[in-house]
PAZAPA-4460 file (N, C-alpha, C; in steps of 0.05 Angstrom, whole numbers, plus 32768, in hexadecimal, padded with zeros to 4 digits):
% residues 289
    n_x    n_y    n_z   ca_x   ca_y   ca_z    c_x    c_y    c_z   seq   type   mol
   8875   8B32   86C4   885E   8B21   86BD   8846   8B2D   86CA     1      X     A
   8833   8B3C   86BE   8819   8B39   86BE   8804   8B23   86D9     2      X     A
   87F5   8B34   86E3   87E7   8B28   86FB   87D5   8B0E   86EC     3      X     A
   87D0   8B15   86D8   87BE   8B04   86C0   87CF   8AEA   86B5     4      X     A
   87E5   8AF8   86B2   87F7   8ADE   86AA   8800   8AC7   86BB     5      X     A
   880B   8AD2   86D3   8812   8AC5   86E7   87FF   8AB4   86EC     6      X     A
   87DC   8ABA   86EF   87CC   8AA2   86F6   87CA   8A88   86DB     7      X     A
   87D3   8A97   86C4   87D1   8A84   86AD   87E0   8A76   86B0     8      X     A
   87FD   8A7D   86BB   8812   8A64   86C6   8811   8A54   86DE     9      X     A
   8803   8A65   86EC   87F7   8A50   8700   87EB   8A38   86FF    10      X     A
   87D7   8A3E   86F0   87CD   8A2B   86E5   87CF   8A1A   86D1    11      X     A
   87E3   8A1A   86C0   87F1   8A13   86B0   8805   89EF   86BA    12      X     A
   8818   8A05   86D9   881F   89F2   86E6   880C   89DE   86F7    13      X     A
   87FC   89EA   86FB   87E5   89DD   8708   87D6   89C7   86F9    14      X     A
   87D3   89CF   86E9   87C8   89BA   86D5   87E5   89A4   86CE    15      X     A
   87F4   89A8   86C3   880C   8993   86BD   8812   8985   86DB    16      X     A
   8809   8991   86F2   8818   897F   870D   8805   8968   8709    17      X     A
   87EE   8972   8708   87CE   8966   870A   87CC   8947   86F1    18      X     A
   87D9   8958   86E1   87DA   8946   86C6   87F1   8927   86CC    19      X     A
   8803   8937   86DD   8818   8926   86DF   8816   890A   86F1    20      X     A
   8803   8914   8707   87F4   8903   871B   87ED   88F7   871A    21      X     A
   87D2   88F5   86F9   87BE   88E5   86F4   87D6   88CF   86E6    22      X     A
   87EA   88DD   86D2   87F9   88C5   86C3   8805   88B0   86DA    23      X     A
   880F   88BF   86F2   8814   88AA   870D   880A   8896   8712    24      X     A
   87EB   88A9   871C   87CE   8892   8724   87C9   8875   870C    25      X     A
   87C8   8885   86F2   87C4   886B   86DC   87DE   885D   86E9    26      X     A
   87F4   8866   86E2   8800   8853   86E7   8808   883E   86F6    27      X     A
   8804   8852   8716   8804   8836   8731   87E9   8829   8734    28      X     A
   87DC   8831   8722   87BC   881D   8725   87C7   87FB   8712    29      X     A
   87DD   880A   86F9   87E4   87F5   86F1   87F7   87DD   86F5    30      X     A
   880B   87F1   8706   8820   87DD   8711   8828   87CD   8722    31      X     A
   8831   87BA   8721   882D   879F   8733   884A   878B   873D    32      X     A
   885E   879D   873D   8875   8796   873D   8882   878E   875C    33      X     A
   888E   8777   875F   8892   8773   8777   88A0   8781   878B    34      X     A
   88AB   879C   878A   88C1   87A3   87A0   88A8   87C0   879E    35      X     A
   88A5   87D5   8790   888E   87E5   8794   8879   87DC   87A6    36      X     A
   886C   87E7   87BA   885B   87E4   87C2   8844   87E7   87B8    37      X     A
   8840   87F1   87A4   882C   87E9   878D   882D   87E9   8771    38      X     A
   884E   87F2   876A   884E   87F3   874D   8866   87E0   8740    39      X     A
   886A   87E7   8729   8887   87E5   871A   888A   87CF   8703    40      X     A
   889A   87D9   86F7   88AA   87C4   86DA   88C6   87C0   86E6    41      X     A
   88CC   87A5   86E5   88DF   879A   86DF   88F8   87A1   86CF    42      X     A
   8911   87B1   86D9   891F   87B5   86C7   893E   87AB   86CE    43      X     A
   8955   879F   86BF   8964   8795   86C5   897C   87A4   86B6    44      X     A
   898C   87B5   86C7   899E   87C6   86BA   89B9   87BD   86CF    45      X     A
   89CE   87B6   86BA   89EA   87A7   86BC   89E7   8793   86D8    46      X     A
   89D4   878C   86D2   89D5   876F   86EA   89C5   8778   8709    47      X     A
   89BC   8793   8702   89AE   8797   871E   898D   879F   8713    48      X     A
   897B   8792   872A   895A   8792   871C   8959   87AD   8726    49      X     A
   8949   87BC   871F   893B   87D3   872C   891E   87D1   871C    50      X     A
   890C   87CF   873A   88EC   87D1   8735   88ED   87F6   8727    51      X     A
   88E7   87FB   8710   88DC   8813   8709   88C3   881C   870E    52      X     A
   88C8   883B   871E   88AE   8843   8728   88A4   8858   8725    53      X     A
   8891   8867   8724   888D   8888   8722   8891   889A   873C    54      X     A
   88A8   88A2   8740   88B3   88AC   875A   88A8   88BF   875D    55      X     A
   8898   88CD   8753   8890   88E7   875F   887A   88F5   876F    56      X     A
   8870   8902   876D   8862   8901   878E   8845   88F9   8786    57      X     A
   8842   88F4   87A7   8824   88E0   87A6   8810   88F1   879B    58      X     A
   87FD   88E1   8795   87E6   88EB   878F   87D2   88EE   87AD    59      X     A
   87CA   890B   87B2   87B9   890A   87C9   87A1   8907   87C7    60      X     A
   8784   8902   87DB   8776   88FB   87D8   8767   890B   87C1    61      X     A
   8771   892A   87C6   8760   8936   87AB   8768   8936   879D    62      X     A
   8782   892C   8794   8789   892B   8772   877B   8917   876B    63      X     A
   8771   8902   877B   8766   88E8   876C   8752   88E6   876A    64      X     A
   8746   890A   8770   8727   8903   875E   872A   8911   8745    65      X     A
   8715   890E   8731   871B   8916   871A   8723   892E   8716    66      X     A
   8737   893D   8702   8746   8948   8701   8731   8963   86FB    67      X     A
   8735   8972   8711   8733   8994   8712   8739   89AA   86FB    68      X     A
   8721   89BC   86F7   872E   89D1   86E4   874F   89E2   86EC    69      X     A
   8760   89E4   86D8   876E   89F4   86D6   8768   8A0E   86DA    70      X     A
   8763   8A13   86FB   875D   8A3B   86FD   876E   8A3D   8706    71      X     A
   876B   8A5F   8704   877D   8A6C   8711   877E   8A61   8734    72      X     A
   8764   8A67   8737   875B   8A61   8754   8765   8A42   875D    73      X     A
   8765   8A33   8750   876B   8A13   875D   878B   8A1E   875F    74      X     A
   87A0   8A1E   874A   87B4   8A26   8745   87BD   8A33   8761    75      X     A
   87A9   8A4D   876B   87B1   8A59   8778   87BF   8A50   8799    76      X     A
   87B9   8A30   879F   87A9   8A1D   87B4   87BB   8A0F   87B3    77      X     A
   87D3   8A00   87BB   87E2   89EA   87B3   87D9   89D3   87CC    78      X     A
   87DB   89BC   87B1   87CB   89A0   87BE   87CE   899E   87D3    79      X     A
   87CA   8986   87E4   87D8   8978   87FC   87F5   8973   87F3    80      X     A
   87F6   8969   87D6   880F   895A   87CE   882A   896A   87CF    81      X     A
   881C   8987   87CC   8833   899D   87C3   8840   89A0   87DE    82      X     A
   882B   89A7   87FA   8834   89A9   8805   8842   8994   8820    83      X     A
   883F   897E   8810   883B   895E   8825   8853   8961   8835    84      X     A
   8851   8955   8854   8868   895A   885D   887A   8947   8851    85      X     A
   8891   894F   8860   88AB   8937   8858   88A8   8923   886F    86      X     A
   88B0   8901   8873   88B5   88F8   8885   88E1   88FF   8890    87      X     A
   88E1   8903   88AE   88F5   890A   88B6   8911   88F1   88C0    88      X     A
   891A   88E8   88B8   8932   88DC   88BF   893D   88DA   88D7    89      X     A
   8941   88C7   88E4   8949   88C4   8904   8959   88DA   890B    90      X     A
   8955   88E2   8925   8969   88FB   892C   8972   88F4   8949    91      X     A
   898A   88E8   8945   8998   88D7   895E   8994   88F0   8977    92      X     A
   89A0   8907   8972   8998   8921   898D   897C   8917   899D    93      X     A
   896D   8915   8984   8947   8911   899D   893E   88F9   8998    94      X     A
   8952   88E1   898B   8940   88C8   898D   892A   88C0   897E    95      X     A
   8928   88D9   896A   8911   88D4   8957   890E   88D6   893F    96      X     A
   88F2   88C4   8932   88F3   88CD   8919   88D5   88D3   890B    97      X     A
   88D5   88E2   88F5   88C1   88EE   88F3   88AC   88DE   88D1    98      X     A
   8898   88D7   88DF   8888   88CD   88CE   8866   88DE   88CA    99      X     A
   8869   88D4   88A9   884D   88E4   88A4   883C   88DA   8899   100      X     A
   8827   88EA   8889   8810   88D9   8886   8817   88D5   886B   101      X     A
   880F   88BC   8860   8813   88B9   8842   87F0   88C7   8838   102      X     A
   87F9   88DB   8824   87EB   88EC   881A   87E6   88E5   8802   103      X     A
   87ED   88C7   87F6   87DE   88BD   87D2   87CD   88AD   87D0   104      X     A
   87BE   88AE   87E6   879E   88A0   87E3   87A6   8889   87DE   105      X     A
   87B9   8879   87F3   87B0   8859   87E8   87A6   8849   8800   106      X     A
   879B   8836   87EF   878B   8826   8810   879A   882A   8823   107      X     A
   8791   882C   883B   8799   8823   885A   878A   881B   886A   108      X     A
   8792   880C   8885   8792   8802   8898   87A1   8818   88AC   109      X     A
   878E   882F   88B7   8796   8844   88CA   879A   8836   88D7   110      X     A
   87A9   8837   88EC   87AF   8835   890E   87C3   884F   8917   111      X     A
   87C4   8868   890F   87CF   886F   891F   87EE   8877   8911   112      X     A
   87FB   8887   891A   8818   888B   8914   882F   8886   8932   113      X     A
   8847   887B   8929   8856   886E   8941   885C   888D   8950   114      X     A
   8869   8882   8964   8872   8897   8975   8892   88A1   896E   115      X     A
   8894   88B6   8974   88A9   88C6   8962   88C4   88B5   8972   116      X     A
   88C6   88AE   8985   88DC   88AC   899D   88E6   8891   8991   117      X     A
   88F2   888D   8988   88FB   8868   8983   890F   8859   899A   118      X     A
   890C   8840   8994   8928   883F   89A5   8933   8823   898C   119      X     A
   894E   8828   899C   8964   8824   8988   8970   87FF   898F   120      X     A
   8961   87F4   89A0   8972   87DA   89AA   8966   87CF   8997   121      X     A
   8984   87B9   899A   8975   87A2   8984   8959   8790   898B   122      X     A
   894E   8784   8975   8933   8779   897B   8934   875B   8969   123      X     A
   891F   8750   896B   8913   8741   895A   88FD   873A   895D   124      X     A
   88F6   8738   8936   88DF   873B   8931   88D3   871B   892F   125      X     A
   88B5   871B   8934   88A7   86F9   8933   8899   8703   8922   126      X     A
   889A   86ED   8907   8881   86F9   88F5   886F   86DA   88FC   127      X     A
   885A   86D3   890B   8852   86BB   8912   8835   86B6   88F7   128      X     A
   8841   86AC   88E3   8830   869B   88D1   8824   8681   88CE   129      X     A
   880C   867D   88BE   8805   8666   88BB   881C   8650   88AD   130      X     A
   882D   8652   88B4   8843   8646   88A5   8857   863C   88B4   131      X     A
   885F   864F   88CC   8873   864F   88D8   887A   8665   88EA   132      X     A
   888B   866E   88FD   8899   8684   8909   88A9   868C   88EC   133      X     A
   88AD   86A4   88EA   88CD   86AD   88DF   88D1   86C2   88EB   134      X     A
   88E8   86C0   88F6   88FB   86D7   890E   890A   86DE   8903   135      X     A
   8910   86FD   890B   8911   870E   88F2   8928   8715   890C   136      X     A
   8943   871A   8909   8958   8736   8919   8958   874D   8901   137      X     A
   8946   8761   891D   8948   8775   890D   895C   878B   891B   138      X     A
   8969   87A0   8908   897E   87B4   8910   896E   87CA   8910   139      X     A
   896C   87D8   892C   8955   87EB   8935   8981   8806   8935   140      X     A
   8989   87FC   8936   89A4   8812   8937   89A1   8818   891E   141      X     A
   899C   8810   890B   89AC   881B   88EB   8987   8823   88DD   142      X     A
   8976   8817   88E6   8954   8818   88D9   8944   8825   88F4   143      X     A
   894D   8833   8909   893C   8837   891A   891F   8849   8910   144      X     A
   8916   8851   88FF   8905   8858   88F4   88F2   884B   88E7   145      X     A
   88F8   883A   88DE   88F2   8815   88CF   88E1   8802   88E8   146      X     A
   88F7   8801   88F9   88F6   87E5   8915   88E0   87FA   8926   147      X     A
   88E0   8812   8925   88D5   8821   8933   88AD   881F   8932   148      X     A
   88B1   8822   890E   8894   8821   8904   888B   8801   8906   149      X     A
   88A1   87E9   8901   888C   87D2   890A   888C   87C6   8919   150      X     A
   8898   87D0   893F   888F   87D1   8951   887C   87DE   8951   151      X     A
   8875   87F2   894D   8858   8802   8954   883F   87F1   893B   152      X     A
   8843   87F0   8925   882F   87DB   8917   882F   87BE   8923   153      X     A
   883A   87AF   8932   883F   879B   8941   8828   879E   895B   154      X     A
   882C   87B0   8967   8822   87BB   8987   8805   87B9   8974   155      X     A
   8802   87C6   8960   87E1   87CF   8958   87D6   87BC   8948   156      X     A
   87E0   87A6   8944   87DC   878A   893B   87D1   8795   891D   157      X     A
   87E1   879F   8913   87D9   87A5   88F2   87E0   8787   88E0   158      X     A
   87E8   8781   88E7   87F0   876E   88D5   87EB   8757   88DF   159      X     A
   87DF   874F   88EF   87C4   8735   88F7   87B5   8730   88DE   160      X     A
   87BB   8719   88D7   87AC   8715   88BE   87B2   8713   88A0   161      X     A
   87C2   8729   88A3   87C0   8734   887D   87D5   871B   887C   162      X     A
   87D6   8715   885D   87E4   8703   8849   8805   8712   8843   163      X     A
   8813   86FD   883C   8825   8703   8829   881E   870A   8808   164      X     A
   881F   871E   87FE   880E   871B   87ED   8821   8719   87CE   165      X     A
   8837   8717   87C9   8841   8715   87B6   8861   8701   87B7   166      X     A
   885F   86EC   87A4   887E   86DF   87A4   8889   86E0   8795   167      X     A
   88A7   86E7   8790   88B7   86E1   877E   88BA   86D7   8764   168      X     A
   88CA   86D1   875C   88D7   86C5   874E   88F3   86C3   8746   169      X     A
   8908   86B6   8730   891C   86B2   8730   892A   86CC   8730   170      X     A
   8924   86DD   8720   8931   86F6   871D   8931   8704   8740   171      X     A
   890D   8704   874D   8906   8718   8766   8905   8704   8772   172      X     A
   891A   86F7   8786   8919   86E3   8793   8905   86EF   87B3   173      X     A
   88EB   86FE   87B6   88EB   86FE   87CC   88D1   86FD   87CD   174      X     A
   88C9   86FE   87E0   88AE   86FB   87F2   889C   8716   87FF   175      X     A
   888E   872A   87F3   8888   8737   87F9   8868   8743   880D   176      X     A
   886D   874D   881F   8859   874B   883F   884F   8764   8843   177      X     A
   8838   8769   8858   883B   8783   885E   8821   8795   8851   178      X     A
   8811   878A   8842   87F8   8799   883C   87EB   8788   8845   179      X     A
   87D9   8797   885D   87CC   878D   886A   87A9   8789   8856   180      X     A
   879E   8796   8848   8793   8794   8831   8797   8780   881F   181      X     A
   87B1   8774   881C   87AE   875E   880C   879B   8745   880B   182      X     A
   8797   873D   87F9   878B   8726   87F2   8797   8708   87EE   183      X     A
   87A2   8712   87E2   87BB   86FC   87D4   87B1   86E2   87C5   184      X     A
   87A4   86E9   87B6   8789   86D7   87AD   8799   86D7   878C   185      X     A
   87A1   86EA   8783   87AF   86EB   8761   8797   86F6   8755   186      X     A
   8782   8707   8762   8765   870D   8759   8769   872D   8763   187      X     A
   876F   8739   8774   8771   874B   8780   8780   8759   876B   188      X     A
   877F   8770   8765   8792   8786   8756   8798   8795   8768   189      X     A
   8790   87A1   877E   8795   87B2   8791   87B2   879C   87A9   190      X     A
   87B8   8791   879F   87CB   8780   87B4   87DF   878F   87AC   191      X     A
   87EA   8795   87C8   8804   87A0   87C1   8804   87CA   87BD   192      X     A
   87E6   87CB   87C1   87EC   87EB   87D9   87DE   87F5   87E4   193      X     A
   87D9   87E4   87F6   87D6   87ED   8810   87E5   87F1   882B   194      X     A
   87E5   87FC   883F   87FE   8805   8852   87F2   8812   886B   195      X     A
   87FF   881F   8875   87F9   8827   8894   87E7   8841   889E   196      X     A
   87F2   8852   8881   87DA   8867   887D   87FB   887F   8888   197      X     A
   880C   8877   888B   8820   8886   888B   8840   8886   8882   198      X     A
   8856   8897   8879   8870   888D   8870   8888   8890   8881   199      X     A
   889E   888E   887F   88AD   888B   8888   88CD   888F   8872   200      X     A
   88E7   8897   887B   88FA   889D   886D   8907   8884   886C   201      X     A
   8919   8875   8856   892D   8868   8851   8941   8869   885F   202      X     A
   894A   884C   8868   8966   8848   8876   8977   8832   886C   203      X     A
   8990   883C   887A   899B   8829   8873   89A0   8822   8859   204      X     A
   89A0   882A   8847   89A8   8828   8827   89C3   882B   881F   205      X     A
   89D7   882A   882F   89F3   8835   8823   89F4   8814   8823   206      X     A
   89FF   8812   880C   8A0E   87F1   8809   89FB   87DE   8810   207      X     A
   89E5   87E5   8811   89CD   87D1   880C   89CE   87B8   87FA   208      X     A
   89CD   879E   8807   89C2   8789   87F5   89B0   8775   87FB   209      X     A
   89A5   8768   87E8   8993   875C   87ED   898F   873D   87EA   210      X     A
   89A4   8737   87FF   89A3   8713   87FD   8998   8701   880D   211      X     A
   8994   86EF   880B   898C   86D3   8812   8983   86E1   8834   212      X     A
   8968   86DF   883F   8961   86E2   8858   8958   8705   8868   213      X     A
   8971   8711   884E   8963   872D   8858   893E   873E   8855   214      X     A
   8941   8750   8865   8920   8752   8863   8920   8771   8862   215      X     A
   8918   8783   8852   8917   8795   8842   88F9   87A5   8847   216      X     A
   88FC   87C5   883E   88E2   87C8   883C   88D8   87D1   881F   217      X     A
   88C3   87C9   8815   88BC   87CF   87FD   88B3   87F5   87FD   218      X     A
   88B8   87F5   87E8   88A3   8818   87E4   88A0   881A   87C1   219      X     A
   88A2   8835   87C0   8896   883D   87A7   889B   885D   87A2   220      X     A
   88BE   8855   87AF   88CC   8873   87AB   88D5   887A   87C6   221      X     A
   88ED   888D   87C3   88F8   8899   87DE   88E3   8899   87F6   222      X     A
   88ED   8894   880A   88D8   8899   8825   88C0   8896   881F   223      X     A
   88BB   8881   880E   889B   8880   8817   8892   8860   881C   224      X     A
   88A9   8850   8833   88A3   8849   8844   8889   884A   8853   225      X     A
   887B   8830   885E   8862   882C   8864   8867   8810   8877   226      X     A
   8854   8800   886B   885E   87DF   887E   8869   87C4   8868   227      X     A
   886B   87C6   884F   8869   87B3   8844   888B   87AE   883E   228      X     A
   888E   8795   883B   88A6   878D   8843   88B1   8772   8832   229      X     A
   88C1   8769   8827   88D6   874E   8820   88DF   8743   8827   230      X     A
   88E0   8732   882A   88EE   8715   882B   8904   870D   8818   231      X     A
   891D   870C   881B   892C   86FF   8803   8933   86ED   8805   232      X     A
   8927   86D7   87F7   8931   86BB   87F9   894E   86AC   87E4   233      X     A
   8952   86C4   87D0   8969   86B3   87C5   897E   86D7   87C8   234      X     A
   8984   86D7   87B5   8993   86F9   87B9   898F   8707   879A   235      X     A
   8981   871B   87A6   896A   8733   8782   898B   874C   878A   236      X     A
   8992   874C   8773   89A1   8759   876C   8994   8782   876A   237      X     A
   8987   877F   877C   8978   8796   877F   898D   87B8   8783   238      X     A
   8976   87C9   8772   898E   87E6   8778   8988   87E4   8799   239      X     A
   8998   87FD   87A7   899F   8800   87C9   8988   8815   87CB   240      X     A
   8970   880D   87C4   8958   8822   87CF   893B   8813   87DB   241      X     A
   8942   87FC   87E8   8939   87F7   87F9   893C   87EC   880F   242      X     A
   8933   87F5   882C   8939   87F7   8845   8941   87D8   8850   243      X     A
   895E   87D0   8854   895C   87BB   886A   8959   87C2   887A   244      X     A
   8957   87AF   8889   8947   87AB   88AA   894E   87A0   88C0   245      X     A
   8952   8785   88B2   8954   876A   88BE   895A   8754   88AC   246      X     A
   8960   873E   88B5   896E   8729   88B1   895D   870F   88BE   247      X     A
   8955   86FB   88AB   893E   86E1   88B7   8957   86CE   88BF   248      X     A
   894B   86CB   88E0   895C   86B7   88EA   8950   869F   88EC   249      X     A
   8939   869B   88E8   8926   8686   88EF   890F   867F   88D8   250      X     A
   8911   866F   88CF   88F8   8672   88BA   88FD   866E   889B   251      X     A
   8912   8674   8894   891D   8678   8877   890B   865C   886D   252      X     A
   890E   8647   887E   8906   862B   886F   88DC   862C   8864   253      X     A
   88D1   8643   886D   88B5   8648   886C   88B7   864F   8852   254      X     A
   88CE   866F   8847   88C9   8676   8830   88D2   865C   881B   255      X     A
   88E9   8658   8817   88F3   864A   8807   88D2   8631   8803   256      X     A
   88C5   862D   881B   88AB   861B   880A   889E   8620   87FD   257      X     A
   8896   863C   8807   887F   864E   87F6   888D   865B   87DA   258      X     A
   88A4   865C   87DB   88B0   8667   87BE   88B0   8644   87AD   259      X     A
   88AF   8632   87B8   88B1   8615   87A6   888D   8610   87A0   260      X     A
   887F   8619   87A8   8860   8619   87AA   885A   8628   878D   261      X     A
   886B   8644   8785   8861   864B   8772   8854   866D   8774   262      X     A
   8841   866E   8759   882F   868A   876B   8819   8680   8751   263      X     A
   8807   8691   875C   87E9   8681   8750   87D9   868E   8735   264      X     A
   87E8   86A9   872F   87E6   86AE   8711   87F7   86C5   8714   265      X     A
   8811   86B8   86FA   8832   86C8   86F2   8827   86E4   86EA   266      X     A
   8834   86F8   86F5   882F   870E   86E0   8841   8709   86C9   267      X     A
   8847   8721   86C9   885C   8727   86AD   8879   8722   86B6   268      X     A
   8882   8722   86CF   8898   8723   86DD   8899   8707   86E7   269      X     A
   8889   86F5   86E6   888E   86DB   86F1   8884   86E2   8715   270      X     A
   887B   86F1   871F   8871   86F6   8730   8854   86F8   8739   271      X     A
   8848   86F1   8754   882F   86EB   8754   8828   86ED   8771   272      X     A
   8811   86E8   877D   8808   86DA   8797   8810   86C2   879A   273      X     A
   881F   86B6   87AD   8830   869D   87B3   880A   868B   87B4   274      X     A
   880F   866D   87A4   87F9   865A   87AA   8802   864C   87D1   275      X     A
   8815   8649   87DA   8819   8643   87F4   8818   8660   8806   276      X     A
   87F4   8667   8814   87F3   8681   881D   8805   8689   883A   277      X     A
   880E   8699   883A   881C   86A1   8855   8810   86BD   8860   278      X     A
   8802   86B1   8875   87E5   86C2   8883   880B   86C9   889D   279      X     A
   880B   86E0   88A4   8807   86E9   88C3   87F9   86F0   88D3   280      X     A
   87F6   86D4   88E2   87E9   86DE   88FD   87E9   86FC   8912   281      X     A
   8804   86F8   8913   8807   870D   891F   8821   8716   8928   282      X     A
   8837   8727   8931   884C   8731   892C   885F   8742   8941   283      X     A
   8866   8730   894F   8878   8736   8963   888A   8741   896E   284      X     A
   889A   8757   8978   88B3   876A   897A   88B9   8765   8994   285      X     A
   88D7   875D   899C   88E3   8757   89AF   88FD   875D   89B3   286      X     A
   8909   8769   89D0   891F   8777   89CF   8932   876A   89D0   287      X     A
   8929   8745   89C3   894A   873A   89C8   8956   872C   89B5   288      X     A
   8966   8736   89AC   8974   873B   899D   8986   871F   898F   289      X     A
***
């Protein structure tokens, strides 16, 4: 192949990655599905839901400006996206795990990235709302990468304030938390992605389910983990690709009100901003277990 040609394929691929990004961007500008952290359709295949999502890699801050000529020279350059790091998976030898920056331009609330060193004892979590306590046992052994990041969002009081911003319904029995950006107003289109400004890898998924009290983390594809999170108040027959955590030992009686309350305009999924708001104050980590 020709020195001439090779940039024509360069750019070729360059342009189709570029192309493929923007069909992403339309799309998570459009999607509003409850277990995505900002996207998805509803799909129900032999009795298990799976939120459908566009898994593939983020869009970085410069893919999301308008779309660049196809040169050789851009071609020549690979994005942030191409080269984005990976987030790293606990590594029991050094106690750590490795988190990065989310690189698809969606709102955040910086504070910072946790410290690599985790520790592994059990905890529990206080999510203290205008509603109620709900105490959360969380498994820092099997999620220490998870319990890790919302101790450290806890310490930096990220989540002072923000809303619950999306509830259920019969099919998605759960309660979804964790964008601190939210509104939760049923006015907001941006509800539902915003995050910490960094990701994190999946745990805990082997034989994953999702019943009555467990608490989950939402995303919007492999490891891309952030802060937003579920509540399951009845049991979502969900695929095993999202992170448990923890288990509500205290509180269950808060959701079950706010799921009888309603939500304040259905999408297409019977899902919405809950009309009974559930503000956290603020969010507690404690080593006893």
């Amino acid at each position: 192949m020709s020195g001439k040609d090779r940039q024509k394929q360069l750019a070729r691929e360059h342009y189709e990655r570029q192309n493929q990004r923007r069909i992403e961007r339309e799309a998570r500008a459009k999607r509003n599905a409850i277990i995505g952290t900002s996207v998805g359709v509803v799909v129900v295949i032999g009795g298990v839901i799976a939120a459908t999502t566009l898994l593939g890699g983020s869009d970085s801050p410069a893919t999301a400006s308008p779309e660049a000529s196809a040169s050789s020279e851009a071609s020549a350059n690979p994005s942030p996206t191409d080269t984005a790091a990976k987030p790293a998976a606990f590594d029991p030898a050094s106690g750590t795990c490795g988190y990065v920056a989310d690189a698809d331009g969606s709102p955040a609330k910086n504070v910072g990235t946790p410290p690599a060193k985790v520790d592994t004892k059990p905890k529990t979590m206080t999510l203290k709302t205008n509603q109620g306590d709900i105490v959360i046992a969380v498994d820092a052994g099997k999620t220490p990468c998870t319990v890790n990041s919302f101790a450290f969002l806890a310490e930096k009081k990220f989540f002072d304030g923000s809303k619950c911003h999306r509830l259920g319904s019969d099919q998605f029995p759960v309660l979804q938390c964790g964008d601190p950006l939210a509104k939760a107003d049923g006015k907001n289109p941006t509800d539902g992605q915003g995050g910490p400004g960094y990701r994190f890898v999946n745990e805990n998924l082997e034989g994953a389910k999702y019943t009555r009290g467990v608490v989950a983390m939402a995303n919007s594809g492999p490891d891309t983990n952030g802060s937003q999170f579920f509540i399951v108040y009845g049991d979502a027959p969900l695929s095993p690709d999202y992170t448990p955590f923890g288990t509500v030992t205290k509180g269950m009686e808060i959701i079950d009100k706010v799921n009888k309350g309603g939500v304040i305009t259905p999408g297409g999924d019977g899902t919405g901003a809950p009309k009974e708001t559930v503000e956290i104050k603020n969010v507690t980590m404690s080593n006893k277990s």
